[in-house]
The first five atom37 places (N, CA, C, CB, O) and aatype in JSON, in Angstrom:
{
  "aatype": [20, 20, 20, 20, 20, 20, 20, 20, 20, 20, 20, 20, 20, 20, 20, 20, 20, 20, 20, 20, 20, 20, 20, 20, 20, 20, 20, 20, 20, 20, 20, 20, 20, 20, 20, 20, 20, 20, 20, 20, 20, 20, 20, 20, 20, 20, 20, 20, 20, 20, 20, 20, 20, 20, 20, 20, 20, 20, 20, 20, 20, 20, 20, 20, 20, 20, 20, 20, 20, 20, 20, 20, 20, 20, 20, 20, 20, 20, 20, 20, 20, 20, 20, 20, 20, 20, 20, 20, 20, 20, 20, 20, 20, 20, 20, 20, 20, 20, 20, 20, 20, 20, 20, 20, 20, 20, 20, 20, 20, 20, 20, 20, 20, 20, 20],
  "atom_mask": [
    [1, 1, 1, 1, 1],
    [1, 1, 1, 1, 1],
    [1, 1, 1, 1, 1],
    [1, 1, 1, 1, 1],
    [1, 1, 1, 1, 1],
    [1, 1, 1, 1, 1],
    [1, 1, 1, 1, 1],
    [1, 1, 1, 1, 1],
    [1, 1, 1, 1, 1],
    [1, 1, 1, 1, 1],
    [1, 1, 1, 1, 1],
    [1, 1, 1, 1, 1],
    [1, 1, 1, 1, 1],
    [1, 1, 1, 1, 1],
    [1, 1, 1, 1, 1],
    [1, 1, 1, 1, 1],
    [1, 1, 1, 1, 1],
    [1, 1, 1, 1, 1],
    [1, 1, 1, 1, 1],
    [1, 1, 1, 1, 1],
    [1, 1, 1, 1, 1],
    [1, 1, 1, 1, 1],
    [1, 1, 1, 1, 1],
    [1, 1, 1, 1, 1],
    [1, 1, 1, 1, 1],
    [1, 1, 1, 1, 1],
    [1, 1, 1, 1, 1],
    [1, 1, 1, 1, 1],
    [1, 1, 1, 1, 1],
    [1, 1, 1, 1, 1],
    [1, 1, 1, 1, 1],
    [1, 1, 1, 1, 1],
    [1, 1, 1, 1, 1],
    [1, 1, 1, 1, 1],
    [1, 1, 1, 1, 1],
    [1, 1, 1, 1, 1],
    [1, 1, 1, 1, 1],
    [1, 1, 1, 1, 1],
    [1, 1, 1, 1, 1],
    [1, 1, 1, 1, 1],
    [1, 1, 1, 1, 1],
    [1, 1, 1, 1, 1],
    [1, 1, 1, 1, 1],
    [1, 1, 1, 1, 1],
    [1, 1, 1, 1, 1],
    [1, 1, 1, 1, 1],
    [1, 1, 1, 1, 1],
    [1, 1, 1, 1, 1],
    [1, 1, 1, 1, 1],
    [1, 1, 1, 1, 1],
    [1, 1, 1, 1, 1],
    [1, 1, 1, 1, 1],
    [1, 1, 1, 1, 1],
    [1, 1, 1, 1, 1],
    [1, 1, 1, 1, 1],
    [1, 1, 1, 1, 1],
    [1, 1, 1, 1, 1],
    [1, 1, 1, 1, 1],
    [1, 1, 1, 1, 1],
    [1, 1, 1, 1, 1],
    [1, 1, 1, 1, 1],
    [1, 1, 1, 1, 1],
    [1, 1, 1, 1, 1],
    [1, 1, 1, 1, 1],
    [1, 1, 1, 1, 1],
    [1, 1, 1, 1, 1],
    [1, 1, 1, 1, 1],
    [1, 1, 1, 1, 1],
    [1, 1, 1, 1, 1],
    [1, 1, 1, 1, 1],
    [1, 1, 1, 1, 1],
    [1, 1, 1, 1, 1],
    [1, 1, 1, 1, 1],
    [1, 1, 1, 1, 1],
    [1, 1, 1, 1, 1],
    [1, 1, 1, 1, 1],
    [1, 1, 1, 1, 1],
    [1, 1, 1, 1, 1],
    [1, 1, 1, 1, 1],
    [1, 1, 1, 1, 1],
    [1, 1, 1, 1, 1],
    [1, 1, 1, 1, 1],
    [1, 1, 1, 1, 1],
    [1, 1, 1, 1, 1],
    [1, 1, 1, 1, 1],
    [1, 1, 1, 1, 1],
    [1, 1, 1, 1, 1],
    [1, 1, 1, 1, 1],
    [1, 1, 1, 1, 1],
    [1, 1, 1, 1, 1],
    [1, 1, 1, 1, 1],
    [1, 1, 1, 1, 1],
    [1, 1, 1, 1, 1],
    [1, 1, 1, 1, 1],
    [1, 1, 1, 1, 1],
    [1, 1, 1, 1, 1],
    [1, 1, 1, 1, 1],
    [1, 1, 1, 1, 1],
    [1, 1, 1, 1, 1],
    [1, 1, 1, 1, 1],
    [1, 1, 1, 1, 1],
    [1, 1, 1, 1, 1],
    [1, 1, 1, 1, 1],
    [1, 1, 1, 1, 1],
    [1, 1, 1, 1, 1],
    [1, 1, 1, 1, 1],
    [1, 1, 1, 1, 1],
    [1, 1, 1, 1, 1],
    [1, 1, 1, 1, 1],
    [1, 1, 1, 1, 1],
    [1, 1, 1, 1, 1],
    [1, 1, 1, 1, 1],
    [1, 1, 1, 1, 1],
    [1, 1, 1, 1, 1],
    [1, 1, 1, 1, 1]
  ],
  "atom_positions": [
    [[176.19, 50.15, -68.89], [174.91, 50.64, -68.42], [173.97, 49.46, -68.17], [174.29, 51.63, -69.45], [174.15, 48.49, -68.91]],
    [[173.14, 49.4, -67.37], [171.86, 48.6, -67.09], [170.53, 48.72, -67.05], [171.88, 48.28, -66.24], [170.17, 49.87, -67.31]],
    [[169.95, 48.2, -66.9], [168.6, 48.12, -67.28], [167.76, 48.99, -66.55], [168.14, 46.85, -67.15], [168.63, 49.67, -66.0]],
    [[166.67, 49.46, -66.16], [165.67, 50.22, -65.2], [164.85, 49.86, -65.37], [165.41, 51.4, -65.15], [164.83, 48.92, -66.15]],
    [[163.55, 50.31, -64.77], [162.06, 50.13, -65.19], [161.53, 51.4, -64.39], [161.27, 48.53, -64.69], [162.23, 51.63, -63.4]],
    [[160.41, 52.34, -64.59], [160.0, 53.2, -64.05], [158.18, 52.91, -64.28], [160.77, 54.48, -64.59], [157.72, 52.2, -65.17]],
    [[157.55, 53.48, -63.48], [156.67, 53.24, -63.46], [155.45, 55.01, -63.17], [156.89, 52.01, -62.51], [154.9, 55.36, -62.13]],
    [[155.44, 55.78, -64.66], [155.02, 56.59, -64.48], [153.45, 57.12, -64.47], [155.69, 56.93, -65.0], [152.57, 56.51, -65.08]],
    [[153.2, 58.35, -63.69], [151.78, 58.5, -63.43], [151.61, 59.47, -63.68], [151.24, 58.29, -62.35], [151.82, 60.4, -62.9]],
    [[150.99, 59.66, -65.27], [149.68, 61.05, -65.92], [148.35, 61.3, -65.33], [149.09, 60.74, -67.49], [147.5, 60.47, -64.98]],
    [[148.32, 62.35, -65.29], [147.13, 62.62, -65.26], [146.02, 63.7, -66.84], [147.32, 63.31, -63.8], [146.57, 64.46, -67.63]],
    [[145.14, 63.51, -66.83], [144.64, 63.18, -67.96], [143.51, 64.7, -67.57], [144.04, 61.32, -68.16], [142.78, 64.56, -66.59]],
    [[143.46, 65.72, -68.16], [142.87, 66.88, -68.08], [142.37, 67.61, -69.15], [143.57, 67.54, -67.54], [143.06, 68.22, -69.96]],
    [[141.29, 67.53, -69.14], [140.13, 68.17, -69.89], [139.73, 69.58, -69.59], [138.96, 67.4, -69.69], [139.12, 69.77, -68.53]],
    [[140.04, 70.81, -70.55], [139.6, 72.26, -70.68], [137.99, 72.32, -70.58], [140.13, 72.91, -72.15], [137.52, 73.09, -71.41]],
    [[137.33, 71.89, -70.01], [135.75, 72.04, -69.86], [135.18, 73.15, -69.35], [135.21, 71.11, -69.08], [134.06, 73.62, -69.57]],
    [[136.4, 73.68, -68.38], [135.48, 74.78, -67.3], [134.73, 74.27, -65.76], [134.05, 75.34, -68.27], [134.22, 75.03, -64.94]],
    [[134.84, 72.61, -65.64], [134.67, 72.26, -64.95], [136.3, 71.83, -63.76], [133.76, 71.5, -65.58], [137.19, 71.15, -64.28]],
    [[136.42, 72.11, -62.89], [137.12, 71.34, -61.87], [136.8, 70.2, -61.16], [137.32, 72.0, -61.07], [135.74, 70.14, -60.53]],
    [[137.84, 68.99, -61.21], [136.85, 67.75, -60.82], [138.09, 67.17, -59.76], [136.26, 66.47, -62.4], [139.31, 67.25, -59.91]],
    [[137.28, 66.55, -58.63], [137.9, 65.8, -57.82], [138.68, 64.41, -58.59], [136.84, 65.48, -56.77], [139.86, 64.13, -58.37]],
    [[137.79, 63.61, -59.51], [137.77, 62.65, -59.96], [137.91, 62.56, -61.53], [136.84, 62.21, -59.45], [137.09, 62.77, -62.42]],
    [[139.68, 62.04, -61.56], [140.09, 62.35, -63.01], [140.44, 60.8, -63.62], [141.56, 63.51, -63.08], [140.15, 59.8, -62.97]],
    [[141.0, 60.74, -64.76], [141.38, 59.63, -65.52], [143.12, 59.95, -65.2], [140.72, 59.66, -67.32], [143.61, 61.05, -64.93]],
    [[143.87, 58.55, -65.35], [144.83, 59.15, -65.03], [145.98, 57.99, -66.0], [144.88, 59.35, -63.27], [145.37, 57.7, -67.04]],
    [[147.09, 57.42, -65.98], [147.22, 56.67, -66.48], [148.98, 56.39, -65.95], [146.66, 56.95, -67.8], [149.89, 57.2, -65.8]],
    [[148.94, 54.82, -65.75], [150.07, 54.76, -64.9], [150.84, 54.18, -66.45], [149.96, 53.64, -63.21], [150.15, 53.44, -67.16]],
    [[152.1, 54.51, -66.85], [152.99, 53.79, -67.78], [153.91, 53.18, -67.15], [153.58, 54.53, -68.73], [154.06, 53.69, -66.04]],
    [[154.89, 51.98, -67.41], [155.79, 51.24, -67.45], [156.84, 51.33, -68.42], [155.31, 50.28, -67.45], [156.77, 50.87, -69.56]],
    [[158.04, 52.09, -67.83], [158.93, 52.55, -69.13], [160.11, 51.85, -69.15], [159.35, 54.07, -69.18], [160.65, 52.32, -68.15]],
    [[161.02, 50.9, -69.67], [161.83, 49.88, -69.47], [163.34, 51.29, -70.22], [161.19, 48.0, -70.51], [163.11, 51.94, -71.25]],
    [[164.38, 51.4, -69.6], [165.91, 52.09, -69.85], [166.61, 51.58, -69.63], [166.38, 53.05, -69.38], [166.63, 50.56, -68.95]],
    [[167.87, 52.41, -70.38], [169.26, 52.34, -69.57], [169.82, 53.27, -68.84], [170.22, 52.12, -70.27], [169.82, 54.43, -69.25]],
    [[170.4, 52.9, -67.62], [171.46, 54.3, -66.94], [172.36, 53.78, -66.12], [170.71, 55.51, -65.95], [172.3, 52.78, -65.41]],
    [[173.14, 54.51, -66.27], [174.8, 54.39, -65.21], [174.49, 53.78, -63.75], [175.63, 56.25, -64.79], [175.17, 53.01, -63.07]],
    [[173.34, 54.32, -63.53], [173.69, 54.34, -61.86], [171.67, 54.48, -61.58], [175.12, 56.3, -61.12], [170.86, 54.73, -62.48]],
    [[171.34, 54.24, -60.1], [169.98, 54.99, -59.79], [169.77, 56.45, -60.0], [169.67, 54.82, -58.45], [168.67, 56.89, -60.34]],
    [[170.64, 57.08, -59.83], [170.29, 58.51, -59.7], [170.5, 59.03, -61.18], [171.24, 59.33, -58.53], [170.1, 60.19, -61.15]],
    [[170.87, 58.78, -62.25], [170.96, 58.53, -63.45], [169.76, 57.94, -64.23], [171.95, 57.82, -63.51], [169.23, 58.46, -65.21]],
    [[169.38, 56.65, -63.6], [167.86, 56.19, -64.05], [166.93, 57.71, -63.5], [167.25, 54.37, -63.02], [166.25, 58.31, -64.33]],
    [[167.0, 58.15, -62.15], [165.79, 58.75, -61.56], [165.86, 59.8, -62.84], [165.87, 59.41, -59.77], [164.85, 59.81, -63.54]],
    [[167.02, 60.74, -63.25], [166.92, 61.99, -64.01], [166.43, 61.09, -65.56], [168.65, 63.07, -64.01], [165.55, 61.65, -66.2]],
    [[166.68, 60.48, -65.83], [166.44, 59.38, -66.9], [165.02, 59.41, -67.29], [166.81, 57.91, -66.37], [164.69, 59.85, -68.39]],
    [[163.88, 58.8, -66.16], [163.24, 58.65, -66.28], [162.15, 60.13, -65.95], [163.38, 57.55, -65.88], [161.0, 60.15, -66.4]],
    [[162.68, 61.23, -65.19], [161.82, 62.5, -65.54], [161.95, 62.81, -67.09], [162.34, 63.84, -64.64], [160.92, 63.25, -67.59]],
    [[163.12, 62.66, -67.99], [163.15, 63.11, -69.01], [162.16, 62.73, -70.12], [164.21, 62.96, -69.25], [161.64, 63.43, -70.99]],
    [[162.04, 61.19, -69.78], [161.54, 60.15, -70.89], [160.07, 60.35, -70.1], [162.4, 58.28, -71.0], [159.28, 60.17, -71.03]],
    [[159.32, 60.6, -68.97], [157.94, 61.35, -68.64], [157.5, 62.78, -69.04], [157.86, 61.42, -67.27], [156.35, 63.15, -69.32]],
    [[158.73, 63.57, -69.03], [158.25, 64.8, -69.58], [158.1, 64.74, -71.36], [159.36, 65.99, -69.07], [157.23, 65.16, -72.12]],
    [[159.43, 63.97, -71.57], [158.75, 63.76, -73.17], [157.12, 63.64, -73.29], [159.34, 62.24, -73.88], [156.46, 64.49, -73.89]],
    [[156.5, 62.42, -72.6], [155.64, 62.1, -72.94], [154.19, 62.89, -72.71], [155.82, 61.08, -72.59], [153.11, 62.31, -72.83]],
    [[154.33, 64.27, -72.36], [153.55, 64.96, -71.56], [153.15, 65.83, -73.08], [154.34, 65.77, -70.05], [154.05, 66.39, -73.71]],
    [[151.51, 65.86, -73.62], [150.91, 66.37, -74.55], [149.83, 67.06, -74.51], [150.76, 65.7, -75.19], [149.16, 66.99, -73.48]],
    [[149.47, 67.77, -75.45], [148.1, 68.74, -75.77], [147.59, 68.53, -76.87], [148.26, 70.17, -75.81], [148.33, 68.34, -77.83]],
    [[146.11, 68.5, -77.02], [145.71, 68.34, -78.07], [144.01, 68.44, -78.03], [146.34, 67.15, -78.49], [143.38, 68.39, -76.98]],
    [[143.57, 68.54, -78.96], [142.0, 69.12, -78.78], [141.26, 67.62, -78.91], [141.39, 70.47, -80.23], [141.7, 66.65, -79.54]],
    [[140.01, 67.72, -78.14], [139.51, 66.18, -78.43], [138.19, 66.47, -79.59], [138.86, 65.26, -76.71], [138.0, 67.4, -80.37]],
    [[137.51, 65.39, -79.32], [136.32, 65.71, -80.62], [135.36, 66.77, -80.8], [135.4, 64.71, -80.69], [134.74, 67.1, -81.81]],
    [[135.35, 67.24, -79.59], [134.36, 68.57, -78.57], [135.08, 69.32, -79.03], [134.2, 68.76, -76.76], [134.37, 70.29, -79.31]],
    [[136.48, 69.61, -79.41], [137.01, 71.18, -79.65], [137.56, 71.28, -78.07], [135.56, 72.58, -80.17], [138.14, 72.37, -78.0]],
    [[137.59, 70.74, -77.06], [137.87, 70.99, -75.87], [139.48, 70.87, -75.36], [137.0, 70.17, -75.22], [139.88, 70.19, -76.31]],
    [[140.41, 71.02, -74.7], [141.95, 71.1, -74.6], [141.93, 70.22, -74.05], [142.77, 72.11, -74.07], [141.18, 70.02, -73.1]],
    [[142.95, 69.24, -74.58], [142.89, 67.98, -73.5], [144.81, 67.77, -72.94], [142.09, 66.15, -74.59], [145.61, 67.59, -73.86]],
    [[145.3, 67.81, -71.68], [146.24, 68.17, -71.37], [147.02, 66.72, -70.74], [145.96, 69.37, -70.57], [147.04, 66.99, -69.53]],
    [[147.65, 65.4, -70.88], [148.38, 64.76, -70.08], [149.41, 65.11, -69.57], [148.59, 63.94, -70.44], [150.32, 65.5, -70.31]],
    [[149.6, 65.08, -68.15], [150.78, 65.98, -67.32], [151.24, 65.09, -66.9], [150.56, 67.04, -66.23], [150.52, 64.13, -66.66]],
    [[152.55, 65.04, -66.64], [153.39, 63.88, -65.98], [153.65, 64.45, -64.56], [154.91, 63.51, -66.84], [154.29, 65.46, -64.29]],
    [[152.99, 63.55, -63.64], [152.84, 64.01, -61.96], [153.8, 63.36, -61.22], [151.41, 63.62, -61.21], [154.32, 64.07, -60.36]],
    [[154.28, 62.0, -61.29], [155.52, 61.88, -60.39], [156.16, 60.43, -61.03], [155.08, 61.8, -58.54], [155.81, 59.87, -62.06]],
    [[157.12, 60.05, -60.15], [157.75, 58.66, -60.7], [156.93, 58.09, -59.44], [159.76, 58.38, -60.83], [156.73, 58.62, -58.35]],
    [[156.55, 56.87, -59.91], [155.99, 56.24, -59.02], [156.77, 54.95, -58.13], [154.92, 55.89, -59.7], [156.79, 54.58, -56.95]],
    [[157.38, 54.49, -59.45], [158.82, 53.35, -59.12], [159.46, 53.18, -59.68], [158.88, 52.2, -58.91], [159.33, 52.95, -60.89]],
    [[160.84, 53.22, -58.83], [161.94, 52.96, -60.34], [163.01, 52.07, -59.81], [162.85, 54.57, -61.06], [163.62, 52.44, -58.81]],
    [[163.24, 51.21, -60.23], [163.76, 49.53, -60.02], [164.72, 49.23, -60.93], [162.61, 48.35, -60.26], [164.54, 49.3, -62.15]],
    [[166.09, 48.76, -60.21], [166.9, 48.18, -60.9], [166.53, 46.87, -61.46], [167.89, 48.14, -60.24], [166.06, 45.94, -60.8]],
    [[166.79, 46.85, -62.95], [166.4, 45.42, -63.37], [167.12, 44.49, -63.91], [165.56, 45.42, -64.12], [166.69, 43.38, -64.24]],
    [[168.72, 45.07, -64.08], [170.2, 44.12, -64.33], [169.98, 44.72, -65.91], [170.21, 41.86, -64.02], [169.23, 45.44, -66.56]],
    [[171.39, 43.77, -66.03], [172.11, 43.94, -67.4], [171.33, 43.48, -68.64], [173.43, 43.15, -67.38], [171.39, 43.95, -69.78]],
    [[170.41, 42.22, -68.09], [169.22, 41.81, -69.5], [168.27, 42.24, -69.27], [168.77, 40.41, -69.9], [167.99, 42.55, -68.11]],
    [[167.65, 42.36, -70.0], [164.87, 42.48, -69.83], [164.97, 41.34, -69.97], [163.13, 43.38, -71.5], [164.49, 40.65, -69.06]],
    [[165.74, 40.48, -71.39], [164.82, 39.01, -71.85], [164.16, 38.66, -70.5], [165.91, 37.46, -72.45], [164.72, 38.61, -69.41]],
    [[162.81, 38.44, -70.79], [162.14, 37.56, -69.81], [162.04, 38.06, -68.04], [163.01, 36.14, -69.97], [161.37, 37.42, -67.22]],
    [[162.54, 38.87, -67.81], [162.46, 39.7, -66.59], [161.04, 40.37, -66.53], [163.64, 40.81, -66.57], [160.48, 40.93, -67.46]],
    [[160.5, 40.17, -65.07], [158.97, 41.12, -65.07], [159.45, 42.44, -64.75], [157.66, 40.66, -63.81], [160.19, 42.68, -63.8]],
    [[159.03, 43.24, -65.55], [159.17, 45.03, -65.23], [158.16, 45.29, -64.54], [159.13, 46.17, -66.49], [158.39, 45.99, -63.56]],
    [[156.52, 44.78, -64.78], [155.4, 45.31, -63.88], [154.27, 44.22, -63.91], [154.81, 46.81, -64.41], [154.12, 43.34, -64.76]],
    [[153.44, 44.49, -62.67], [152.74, 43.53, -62.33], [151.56, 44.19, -61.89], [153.35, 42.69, -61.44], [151.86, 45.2, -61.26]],
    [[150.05, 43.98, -61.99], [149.11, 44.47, -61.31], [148.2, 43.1, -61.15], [148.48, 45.76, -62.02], [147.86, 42.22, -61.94]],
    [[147.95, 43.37, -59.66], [146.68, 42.64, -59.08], [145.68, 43.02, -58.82], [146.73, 42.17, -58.19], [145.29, 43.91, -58.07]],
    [[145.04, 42.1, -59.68], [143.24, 42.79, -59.71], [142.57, 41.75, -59.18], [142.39, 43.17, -61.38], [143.16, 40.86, -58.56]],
    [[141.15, 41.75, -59.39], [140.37, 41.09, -59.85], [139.32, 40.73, -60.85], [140.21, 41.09, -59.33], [138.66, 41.68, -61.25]],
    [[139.0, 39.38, -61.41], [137.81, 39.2, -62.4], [137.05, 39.02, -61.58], [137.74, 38.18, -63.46], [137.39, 38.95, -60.4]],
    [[135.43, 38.86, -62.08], [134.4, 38.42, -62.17], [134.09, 37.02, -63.39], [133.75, 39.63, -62.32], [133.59, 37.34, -64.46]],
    [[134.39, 35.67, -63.16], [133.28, 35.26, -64.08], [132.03, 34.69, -64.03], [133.65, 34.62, -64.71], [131.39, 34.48, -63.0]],
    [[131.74, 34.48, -64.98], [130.62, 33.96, -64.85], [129.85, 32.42, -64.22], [130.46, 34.15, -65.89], [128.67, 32.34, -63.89]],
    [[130.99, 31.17, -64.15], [130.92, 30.32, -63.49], [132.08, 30.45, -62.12], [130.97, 29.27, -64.42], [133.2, 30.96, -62.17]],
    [[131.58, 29.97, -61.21], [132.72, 29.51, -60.38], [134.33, 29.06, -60.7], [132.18, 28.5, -59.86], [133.95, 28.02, -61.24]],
    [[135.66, 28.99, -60.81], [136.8, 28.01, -61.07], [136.8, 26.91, -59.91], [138.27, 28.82, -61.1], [136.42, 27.17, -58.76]],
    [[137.17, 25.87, -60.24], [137.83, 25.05, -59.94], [139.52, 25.21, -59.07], [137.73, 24.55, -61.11], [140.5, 25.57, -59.73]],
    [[139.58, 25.08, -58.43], [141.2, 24.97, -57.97], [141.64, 24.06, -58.86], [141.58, 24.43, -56.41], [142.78, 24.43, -59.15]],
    [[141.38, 23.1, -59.46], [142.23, 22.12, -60.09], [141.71, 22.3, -61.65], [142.02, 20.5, -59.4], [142.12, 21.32, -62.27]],
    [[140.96, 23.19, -62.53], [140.88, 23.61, -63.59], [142.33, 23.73, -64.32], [140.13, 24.71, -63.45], [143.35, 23.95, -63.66]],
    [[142.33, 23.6, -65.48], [143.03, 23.42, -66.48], [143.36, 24.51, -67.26], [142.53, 22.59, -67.11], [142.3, 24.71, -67.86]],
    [[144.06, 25.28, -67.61], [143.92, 26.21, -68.65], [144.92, 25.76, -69.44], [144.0, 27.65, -68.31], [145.71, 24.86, -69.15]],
    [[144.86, 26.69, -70.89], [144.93, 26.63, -71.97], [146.11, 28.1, -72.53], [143.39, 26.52, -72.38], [145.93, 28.22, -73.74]],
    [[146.96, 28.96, -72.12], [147.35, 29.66, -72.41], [147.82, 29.43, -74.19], [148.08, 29.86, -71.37], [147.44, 30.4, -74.85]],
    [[148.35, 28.65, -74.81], [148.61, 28.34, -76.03], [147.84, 28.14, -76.85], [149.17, 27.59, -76.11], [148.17, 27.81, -77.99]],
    [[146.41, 28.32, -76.42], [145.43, 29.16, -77.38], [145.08, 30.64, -76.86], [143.97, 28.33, -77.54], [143.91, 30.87, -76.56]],
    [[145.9, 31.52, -76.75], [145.71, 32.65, -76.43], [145.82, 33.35, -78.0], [146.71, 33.06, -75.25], [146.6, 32.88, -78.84]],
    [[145.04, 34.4, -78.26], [145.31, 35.61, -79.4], [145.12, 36.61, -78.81], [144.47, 35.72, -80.66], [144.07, 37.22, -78.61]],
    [[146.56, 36.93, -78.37], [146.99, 38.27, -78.16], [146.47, 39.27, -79.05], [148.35, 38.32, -78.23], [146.07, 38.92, -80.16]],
    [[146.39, 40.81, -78.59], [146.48, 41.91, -79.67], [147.25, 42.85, -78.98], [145.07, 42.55, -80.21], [147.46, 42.97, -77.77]],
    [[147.69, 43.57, -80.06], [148.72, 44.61, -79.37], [148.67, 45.59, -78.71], [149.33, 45.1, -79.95], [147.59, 46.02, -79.12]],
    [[149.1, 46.5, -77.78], [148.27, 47.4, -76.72], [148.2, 49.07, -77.64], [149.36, 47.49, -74.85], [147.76, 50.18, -77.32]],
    [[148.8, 48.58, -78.79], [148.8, 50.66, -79.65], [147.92, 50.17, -80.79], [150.9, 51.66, -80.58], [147.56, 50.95, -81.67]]
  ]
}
């Protein structure tokens, strides 16, 4: 078996009584194994529907994450070590200008963990 990566998209729903154009939503990155692509694809509905919950928030209100589609799902070989599964390009804002020829420092980084 080999590796996958899927790249799934919740959407995030609140019992208010209101209907809204404009929701919270939340894309995950799920790293597997499967036989084949079409094996990853059923693979990865399974391991999205797992993740699909209910639960009341602080309001007493129903709060619903639904798993809406696969967004990408990518062969990624026989290892992860060190392989990129996902990537997003954004942008910052800081507060001074950079330099093109600035220096950084990654090995003073303090990470924290994302749970």
């Amino acid at each position: 078996m080999e590796f996958y990566s899927a790249r799934l998209l919740y959407i995030i729903l609140v019992d208010d009584g209101k209907l809204r154009k404009k929701n919270h939503y939340d894309e995950s990155v799920i790293v597997f194994r499967a036989k084949d692509h079409e094996h990853a694809f059923e693979k990865a509905l399974e391991l999205g529907k797992e993740k699909e919950t209910k639960y009341k928030n602080e309001d007493g209100k129903n709060v619903r994450w639904a798993f809406v589609e696969i967004i990408n799902l990518d062969w990624v070989g026989r290892k992860v070590d060190g392989k990129e599964v996902a990537s997003c390009l954004h942008f910052r804002v800081s507060k001074n200008p950079i330099s093109p020829k600035r220096r950084f420092h990654p090995e003073k980084s303090k990470p924290e963990g994302s749970f």
